[in-house]
Backbone and ligand atoms as CSV (ligand in chain L), in Angstrom:
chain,resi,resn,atom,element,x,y,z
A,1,UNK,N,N,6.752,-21.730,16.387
A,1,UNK,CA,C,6.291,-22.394,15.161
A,1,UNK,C,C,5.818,-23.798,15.492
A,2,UNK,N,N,4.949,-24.239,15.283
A,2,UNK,CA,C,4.126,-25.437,15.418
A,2,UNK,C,C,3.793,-26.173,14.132
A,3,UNK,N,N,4.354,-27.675,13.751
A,3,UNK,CA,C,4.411,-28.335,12.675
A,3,UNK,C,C,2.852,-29.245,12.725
A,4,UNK,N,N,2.111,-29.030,11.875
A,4,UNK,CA,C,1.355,-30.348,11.378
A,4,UNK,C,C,0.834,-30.806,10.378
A,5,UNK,N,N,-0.046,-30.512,10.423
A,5,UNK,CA,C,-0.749,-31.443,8.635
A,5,UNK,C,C,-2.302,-30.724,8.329
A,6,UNK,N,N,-2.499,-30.278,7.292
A,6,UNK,CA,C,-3.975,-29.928,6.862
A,6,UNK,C,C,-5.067,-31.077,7.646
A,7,UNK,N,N,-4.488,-32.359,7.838
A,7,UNK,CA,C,-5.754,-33.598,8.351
A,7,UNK,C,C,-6.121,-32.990,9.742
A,8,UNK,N,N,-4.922,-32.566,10.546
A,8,UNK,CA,C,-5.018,-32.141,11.838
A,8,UNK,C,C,-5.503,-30.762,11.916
A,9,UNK,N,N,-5.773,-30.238,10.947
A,9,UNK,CA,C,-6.221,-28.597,11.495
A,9,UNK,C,C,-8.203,-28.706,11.485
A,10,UNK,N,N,-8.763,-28.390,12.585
A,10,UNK,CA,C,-9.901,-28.802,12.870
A,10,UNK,C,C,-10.832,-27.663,12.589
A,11,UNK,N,N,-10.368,-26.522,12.468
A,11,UNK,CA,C,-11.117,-25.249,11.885
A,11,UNK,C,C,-11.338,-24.687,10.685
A,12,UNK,N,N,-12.094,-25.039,10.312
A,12,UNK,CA,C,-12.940,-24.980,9.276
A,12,UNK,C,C,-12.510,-23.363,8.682
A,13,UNK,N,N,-12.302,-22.384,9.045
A,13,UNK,CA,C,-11.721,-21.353,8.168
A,13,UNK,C,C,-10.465,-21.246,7.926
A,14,UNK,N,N,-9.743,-21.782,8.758
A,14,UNK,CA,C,-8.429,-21.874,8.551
A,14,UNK,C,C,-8.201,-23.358,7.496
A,15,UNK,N,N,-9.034,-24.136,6.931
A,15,UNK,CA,C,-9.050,-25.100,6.006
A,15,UNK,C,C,-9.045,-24.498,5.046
A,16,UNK,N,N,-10.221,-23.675,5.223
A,16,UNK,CA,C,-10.727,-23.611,3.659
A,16,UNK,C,C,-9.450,-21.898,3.437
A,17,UNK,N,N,-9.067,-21.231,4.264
A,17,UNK,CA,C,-7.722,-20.253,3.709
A,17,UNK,C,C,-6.384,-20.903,3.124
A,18,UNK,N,N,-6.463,-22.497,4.165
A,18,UNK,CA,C,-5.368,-22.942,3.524
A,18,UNK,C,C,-5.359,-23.491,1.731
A,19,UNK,N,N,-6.667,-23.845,1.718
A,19,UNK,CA,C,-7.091,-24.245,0.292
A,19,UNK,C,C,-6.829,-23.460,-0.813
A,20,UNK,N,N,-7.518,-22.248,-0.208
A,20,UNK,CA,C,-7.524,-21.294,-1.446
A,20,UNK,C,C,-6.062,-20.431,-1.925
A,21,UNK,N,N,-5.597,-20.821,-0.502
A,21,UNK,CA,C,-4.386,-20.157,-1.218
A,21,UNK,C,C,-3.362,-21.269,-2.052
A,22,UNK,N,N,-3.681,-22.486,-2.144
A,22,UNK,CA,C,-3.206,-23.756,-2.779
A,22,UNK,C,C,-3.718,-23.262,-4.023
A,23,UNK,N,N,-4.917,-22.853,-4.243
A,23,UNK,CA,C,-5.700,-22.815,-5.576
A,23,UNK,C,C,-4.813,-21.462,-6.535
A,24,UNK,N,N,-4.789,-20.679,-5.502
A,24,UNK,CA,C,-4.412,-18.810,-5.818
A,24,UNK,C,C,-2.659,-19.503,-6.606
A,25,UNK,N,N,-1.961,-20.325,-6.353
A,25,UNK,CA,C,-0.856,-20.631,-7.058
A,25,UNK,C,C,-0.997,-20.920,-8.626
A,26,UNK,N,N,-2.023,-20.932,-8.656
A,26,UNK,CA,C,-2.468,-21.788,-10.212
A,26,UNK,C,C,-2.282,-20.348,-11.381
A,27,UNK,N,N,-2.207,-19.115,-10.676
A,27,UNK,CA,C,-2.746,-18.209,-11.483
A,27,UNK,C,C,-1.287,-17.631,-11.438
A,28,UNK,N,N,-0.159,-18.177,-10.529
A,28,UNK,CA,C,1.512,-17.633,-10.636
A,28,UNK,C,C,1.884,-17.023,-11.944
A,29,UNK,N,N,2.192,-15.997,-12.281
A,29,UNK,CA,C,3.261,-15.401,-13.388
A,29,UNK,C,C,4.962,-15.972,-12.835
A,30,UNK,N,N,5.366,-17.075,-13.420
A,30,UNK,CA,C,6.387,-17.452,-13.085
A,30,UNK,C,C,7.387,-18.052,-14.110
A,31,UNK,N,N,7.391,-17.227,-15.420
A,31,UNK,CA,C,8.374,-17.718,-16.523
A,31,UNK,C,C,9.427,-17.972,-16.203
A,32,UNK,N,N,10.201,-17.603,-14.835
A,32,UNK,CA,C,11.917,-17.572,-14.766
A,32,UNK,C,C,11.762,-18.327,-13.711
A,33,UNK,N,N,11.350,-18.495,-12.318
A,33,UNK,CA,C,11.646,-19.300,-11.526
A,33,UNK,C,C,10.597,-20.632,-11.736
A,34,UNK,N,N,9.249,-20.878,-12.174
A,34,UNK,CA,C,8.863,-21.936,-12.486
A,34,UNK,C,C,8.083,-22.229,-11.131
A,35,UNK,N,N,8.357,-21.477,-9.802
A,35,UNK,CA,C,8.204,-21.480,-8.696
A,35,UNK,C,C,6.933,-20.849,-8.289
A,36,UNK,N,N,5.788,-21.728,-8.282
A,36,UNK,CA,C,4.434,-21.008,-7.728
A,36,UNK,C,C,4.211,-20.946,-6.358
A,37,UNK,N,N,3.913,-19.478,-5.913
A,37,UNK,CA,C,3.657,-19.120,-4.833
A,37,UNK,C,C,1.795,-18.584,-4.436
A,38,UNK,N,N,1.222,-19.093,-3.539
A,38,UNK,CA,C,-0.562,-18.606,-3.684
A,38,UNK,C,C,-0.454,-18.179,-2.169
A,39,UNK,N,N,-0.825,-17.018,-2.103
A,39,UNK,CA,C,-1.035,-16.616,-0.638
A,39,UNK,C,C,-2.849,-16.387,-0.904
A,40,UNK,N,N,-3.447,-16.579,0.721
A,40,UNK,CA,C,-4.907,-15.782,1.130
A,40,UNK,C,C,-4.984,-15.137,2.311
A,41,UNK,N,N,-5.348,-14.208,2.037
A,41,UNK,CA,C,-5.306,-13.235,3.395
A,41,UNK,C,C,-7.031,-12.796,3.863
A,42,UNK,N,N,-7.073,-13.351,5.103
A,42,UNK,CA,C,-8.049,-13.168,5.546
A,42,UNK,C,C,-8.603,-11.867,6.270
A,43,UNK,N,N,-9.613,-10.875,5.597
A,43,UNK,CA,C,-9.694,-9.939,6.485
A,43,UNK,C,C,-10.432,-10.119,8.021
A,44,UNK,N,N,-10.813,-9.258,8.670
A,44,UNK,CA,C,-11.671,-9.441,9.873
A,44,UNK,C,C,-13.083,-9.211,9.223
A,45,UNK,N,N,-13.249,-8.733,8.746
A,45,UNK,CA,C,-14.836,-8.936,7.899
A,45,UNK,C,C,-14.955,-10.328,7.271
A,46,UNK,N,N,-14.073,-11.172,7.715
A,46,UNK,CA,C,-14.205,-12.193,7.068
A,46,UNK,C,C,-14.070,-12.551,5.313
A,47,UNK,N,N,-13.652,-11.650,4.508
A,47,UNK,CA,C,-13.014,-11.713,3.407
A,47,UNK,C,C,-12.216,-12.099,3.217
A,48,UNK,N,N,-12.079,-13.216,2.062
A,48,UNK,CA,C,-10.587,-13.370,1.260
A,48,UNK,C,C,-9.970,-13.229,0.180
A,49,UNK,N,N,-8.790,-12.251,0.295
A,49,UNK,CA,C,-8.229,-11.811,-0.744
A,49,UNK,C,C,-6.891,-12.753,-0.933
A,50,UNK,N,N,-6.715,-13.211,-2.588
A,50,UNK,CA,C,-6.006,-14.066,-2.605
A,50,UNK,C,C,-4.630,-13.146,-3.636
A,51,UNK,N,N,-3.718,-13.792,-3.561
A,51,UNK,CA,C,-2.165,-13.347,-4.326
A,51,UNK,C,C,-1.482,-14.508,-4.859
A,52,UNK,N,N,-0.440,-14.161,-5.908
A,52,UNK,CA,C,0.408,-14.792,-6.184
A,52,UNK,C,C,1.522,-14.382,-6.630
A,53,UNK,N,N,2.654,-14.813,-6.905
A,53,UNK,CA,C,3.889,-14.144,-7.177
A,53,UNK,C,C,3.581,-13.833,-8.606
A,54,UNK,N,N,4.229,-12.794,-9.094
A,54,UNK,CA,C,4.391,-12.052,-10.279
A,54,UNK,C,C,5.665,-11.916,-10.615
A,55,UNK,N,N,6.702,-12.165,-11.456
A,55,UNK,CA,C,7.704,-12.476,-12.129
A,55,UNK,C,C,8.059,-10.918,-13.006
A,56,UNK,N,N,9.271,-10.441,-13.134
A,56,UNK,CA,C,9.585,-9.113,-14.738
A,56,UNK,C,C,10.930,-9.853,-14.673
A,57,UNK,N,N,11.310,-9.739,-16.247
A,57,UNK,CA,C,12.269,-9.710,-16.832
A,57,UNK,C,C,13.648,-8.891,-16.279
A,58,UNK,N,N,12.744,-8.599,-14.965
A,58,UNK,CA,C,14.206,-7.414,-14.662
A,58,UNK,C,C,13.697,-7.863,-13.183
A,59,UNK,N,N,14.622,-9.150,-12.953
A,59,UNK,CA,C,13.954,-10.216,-12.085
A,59,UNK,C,C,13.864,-9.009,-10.860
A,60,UNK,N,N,14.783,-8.501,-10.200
A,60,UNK,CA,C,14.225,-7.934,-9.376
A,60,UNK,C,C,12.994,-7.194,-8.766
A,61,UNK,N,N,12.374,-6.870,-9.860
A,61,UNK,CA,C,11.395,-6.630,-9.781
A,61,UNK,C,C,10.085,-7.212,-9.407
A,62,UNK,N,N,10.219,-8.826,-9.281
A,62,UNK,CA,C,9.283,-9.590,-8.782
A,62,UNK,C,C,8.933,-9.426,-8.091
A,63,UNK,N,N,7.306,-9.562,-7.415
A,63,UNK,CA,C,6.056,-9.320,-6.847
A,63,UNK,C,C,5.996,-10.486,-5.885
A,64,UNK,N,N,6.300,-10.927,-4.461
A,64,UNK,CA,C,5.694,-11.909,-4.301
A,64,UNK,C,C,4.035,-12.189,-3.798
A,65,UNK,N,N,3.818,-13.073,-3.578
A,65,UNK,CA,C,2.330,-13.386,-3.812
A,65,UNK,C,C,2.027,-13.157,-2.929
A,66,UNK,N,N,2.502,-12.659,-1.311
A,66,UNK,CA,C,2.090,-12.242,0.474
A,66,UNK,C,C,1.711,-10.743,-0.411
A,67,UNK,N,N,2.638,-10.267,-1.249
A,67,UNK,CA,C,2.640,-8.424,-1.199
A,67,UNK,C,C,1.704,-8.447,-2.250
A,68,UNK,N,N,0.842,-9.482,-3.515
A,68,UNK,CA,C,0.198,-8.962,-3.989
A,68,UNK,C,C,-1.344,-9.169,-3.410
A,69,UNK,N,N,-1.265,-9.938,-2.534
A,69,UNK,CA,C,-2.584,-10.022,-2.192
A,69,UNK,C,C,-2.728,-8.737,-0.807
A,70,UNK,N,N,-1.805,-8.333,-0.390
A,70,UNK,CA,C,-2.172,-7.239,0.502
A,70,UNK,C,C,-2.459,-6.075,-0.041
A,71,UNK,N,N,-1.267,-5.493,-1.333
A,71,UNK,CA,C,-1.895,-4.653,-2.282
A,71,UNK,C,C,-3.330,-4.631,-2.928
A,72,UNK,N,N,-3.341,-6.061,-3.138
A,72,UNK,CA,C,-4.738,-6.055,-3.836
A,72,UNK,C,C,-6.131,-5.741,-2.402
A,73,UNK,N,N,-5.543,-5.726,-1.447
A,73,UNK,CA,C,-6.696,-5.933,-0.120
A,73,UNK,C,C,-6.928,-4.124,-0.155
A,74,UNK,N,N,-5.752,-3.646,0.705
A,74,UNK,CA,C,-5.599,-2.031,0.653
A,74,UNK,C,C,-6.492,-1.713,-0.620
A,75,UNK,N,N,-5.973,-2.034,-1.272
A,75,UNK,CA,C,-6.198,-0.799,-2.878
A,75,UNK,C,C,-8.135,-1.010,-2.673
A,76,UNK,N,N,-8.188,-1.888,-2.353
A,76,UNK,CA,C,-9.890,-2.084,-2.048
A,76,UNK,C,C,-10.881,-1.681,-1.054
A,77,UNK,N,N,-9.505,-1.327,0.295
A,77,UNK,CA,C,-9.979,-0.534,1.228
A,77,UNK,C,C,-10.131,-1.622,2.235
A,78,UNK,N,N,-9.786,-2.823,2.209
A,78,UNK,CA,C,-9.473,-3.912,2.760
A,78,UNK,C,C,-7.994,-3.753,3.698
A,79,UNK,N,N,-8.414,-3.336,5.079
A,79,UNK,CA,C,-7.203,-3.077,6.030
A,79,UNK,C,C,-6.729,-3.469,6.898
A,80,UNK,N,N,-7.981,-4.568,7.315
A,80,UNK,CA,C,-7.644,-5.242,9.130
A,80,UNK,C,C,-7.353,-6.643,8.966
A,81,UNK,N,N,-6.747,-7.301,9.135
A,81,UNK,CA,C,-6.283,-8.665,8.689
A,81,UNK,C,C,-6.409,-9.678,10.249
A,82,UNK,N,N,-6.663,-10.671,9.542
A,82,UNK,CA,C,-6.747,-11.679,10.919
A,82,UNK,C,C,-5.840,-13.181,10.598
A,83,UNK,N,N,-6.033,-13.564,9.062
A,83,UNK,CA,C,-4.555,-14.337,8.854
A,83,UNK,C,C,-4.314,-14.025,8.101
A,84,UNK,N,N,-2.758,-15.305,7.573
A,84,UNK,CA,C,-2.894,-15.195,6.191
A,84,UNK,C,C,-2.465,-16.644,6.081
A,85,UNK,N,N,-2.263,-16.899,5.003
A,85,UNK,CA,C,-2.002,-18.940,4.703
A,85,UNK,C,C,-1.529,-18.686,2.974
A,86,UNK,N,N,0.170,-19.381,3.323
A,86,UNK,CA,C,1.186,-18.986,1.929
A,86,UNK,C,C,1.127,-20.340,1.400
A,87,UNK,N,N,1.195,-20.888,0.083
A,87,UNK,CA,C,1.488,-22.036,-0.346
A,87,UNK,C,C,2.456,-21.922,-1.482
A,88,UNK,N,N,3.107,-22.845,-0.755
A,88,UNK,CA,C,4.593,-23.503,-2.011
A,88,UNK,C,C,4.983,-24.795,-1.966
A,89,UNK,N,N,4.992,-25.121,-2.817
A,89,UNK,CA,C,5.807,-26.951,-3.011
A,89,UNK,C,C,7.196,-26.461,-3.573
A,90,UNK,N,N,7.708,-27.238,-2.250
A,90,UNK,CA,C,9.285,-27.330,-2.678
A,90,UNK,C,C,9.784,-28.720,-2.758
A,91,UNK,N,N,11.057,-28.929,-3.315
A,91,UNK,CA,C,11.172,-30.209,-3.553
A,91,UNK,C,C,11.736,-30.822,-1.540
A,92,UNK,N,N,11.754,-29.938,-1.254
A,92,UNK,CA,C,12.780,-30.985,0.055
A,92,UNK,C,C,11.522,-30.539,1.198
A,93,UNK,N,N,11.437,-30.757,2.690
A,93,UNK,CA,C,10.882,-30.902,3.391
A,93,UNK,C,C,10.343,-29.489,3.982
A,94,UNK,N,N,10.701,-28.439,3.136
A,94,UNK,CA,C,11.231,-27.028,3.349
A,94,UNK,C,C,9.309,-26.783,3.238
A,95,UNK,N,N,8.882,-25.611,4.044
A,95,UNK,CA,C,7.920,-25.039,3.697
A,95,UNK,C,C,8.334,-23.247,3.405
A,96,UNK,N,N,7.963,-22.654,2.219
A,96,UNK,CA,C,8.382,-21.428,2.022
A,96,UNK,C,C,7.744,-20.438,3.424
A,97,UNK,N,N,8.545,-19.440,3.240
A,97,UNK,CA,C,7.706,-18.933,4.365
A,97,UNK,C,C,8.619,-17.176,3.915
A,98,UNK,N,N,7.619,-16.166,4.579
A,98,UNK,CA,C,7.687,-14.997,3.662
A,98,UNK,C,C,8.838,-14.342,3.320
A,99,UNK,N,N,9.134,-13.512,2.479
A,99,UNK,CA,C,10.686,-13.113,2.477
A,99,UNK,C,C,10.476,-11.500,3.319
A,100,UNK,N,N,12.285,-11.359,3.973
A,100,UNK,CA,C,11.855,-9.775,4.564
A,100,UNK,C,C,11.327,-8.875,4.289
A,101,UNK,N,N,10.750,-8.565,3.114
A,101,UNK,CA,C,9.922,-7.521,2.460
A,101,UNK,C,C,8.760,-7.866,2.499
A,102,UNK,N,N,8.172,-8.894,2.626
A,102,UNK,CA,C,6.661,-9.468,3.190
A,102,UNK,C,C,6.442,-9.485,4.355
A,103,UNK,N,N,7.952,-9.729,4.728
A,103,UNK,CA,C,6.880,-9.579,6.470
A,103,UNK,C,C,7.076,-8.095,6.861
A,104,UNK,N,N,7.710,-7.052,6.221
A,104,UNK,CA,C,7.765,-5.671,6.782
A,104,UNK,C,C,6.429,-5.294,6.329
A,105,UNK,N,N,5.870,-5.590,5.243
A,105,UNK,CA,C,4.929,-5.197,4.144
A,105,UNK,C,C,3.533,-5.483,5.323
A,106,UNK,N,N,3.767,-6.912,5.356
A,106,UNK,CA,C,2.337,-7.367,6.369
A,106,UNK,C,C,2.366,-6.651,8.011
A,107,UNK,N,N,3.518,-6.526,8.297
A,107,UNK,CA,C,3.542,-6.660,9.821
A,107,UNK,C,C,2.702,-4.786,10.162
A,108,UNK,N,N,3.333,-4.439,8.813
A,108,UNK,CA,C,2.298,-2.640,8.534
A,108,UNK,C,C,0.993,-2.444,9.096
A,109,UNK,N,N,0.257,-3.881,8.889
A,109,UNK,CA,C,-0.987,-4.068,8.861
A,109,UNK,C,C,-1.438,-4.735,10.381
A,110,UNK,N,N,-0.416,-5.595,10.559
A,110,UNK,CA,C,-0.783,-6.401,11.849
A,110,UNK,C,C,0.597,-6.960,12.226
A,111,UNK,N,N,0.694,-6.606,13.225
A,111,UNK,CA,C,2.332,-7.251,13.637
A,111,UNK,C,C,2.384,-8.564,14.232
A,112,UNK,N,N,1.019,-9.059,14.694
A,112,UNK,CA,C,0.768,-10.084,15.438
A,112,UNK,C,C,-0.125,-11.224,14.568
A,113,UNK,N,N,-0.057,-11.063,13.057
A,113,UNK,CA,C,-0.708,-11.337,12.353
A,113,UNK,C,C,-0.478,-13.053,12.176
A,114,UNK,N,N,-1.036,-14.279,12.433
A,114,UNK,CA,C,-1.140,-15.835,12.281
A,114,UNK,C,C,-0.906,-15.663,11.202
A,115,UNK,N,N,-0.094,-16.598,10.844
A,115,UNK,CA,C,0.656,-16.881,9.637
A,115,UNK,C,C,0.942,-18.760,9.483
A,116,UNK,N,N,-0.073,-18.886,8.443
A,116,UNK,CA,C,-0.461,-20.529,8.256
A,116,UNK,C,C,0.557,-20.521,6.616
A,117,UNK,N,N,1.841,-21.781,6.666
A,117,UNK,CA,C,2.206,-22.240,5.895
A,117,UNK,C,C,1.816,-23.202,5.365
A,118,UNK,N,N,1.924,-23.426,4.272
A,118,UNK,CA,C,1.210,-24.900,3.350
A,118,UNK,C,C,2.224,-24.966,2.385
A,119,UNK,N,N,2.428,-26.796,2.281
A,119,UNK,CA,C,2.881,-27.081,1.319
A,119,UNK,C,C,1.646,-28.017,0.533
A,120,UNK,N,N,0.637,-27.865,0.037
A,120,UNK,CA,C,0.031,-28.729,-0.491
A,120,UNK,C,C,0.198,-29.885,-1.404
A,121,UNK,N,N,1.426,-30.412,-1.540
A,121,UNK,CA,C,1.387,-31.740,-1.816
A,121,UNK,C,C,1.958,-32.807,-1.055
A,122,UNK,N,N,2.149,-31.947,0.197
A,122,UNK,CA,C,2.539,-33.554,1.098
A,122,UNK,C,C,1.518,-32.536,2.277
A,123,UNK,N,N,0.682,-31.992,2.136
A,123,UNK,CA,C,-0.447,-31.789,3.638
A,123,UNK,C,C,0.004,-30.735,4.696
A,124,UNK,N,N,1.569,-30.145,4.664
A,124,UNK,CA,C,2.113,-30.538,5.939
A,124,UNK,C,C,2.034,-28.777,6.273
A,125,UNK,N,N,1.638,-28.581,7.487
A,125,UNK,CA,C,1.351,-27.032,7.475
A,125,UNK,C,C,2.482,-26.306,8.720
A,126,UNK,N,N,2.903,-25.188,8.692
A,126,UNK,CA,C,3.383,-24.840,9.636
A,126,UNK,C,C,2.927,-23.522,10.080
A,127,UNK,N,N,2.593,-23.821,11.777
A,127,UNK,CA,C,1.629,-22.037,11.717
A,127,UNK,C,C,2.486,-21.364,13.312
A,128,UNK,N,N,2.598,-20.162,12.158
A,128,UNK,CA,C,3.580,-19.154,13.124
A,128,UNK,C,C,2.587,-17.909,13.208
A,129,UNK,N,N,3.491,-17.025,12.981
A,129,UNK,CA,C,2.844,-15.620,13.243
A,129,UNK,C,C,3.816,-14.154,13.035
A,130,UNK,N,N,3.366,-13.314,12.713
A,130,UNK,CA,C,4.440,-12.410,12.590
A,130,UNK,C,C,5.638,-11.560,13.559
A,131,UNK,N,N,4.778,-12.335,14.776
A,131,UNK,CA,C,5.419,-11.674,15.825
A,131,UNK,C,C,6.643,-12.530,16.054
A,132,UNK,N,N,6.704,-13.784,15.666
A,132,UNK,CA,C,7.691,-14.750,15.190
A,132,UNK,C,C,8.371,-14.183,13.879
A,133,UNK,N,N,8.453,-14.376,13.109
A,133,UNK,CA,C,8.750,-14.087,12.159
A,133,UNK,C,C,9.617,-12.809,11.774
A,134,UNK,N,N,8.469,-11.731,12.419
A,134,UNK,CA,C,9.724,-10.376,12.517
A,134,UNK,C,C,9.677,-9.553,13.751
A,135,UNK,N,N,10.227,-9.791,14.672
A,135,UNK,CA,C,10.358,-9.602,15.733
A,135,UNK,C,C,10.942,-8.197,15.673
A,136,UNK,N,N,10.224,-7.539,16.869
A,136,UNK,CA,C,11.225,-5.706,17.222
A,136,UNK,C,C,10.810,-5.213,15.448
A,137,UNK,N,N,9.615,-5.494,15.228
A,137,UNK,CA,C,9.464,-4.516,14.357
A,137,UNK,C,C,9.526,-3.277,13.604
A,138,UNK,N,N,10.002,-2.390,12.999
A,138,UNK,CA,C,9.635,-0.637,12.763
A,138,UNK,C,C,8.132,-0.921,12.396
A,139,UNK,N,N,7.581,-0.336,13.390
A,139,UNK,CA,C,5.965,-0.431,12.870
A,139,UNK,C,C,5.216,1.358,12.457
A,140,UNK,N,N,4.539,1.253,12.400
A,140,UNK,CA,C,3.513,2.630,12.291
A,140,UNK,C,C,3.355,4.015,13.680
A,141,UNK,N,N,3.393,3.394,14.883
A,141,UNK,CA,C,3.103,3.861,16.061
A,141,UNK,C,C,4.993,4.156,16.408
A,142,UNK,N,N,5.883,3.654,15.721
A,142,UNK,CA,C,7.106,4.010,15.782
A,142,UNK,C,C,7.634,5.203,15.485
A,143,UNK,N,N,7.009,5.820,15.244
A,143,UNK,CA,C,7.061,7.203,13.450
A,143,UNK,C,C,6.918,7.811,14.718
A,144,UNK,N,N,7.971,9.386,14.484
A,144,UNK,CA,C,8.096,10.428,15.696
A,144,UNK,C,C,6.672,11.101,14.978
A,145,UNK,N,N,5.776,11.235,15.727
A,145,UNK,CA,C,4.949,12.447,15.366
A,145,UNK,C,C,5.349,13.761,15.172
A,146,UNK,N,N,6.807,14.166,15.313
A,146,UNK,CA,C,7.396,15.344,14.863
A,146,UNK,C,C,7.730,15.839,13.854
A,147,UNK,N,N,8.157,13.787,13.330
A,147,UNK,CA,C,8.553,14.101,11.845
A,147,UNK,C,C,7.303,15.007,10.929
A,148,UNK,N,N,6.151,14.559,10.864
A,148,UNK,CA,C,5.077,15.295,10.668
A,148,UNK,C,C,4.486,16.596,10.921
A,149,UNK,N,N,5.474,16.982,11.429
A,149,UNK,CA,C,4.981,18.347,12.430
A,149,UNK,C,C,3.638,18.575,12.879
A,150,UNK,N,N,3.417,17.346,13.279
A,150,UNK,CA,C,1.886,17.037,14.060
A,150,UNK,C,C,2.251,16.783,15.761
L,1,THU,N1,N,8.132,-15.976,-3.527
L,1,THU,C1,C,6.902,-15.600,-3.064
L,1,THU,O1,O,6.000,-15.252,-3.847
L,1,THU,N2,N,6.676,-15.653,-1.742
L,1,THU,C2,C,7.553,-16.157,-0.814
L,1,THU,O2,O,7.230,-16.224,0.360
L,1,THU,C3,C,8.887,-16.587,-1.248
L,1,THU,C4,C,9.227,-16.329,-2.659
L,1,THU,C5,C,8.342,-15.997,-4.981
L,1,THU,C6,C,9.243,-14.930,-5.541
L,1,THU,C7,C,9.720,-15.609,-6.830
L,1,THU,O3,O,8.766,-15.392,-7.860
L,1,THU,C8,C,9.754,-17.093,-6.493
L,1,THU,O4,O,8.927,-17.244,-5.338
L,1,THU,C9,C,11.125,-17.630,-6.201
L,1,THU,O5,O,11.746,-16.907,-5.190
């Protein structure tokens, strides 16, 4: 994991992913936690599909904003991913970063997938990757081809 600042990131797509997923928070369903989350996920076609957390009354049920923007990518036929960039403001020095069901969810897609944190109101970015993040994966290529009787 490598700490710095939106001033210091010099690549121009990885700016403008970190942006939009600052922006993608604005659209949070968050009546109970108050807590906006904006993810953007970048495909390799160069597309960006953006997410945010989604909130139910039957809190468990909450959506976070890594799993709705991948749902929303798939369901479009959107499959190969090259980043993604999460934004949350927290009150302490903390940058959010995905919960275990996001990174099983993403790592589906790319296990080695760059993973750019943002807190957009103090700049400060932290960029990992999933291979950090969830290490010794259960991935896809794990699956006995027997189970299938293939
Ligand atoms: N949340 C996300 O959307 N993504 C994360 O990476 C961490 C948590 C959401 C879930 C819930 O709506 C709120 O943040 C508080 O946990």
């Amino acid at each position: 994991m490598e700490n710095t600042t939106l001033d210091d990131i010099k690549d121009a797509s990885v700016r403008s992913l970190l942006e939009t997923s600052a922006l993608a928070r604005s659209k949070a369903y968050i009546p109970y936690s108050k807590f906006a989350v904006g993810a953007a996920l970048l495909a390799t076609s160069g597309q960006v599909v953006t997410g945010c957390n989604v909130e139910n009354v039957s809190f468990g049920l909450t959506i976070c904003a890594e799993r709705t923007a991948i749902v929303k990518a798939v369901s479009e036929g959107v499959t190969t991913f090259s980043a993604i960039a999460v934004s949350a403001v927290s009150k302490n020095e903390f940058i959010v970063s995905p919960c275990g069901a996001c990174r099983q969810v993403l790592a589906e897609f790319n296990a080695n997938l760059p993973v750019y944190l943002y807190n957009p109101e103090n700049g400060k970015v932290c960029i990992t990757s999933m291979t950090v993040l969830l290490p010794a994966a259960v991935l896809p290529a794990n699956l006995n081809d027997a189970l299938f009787g293939n």
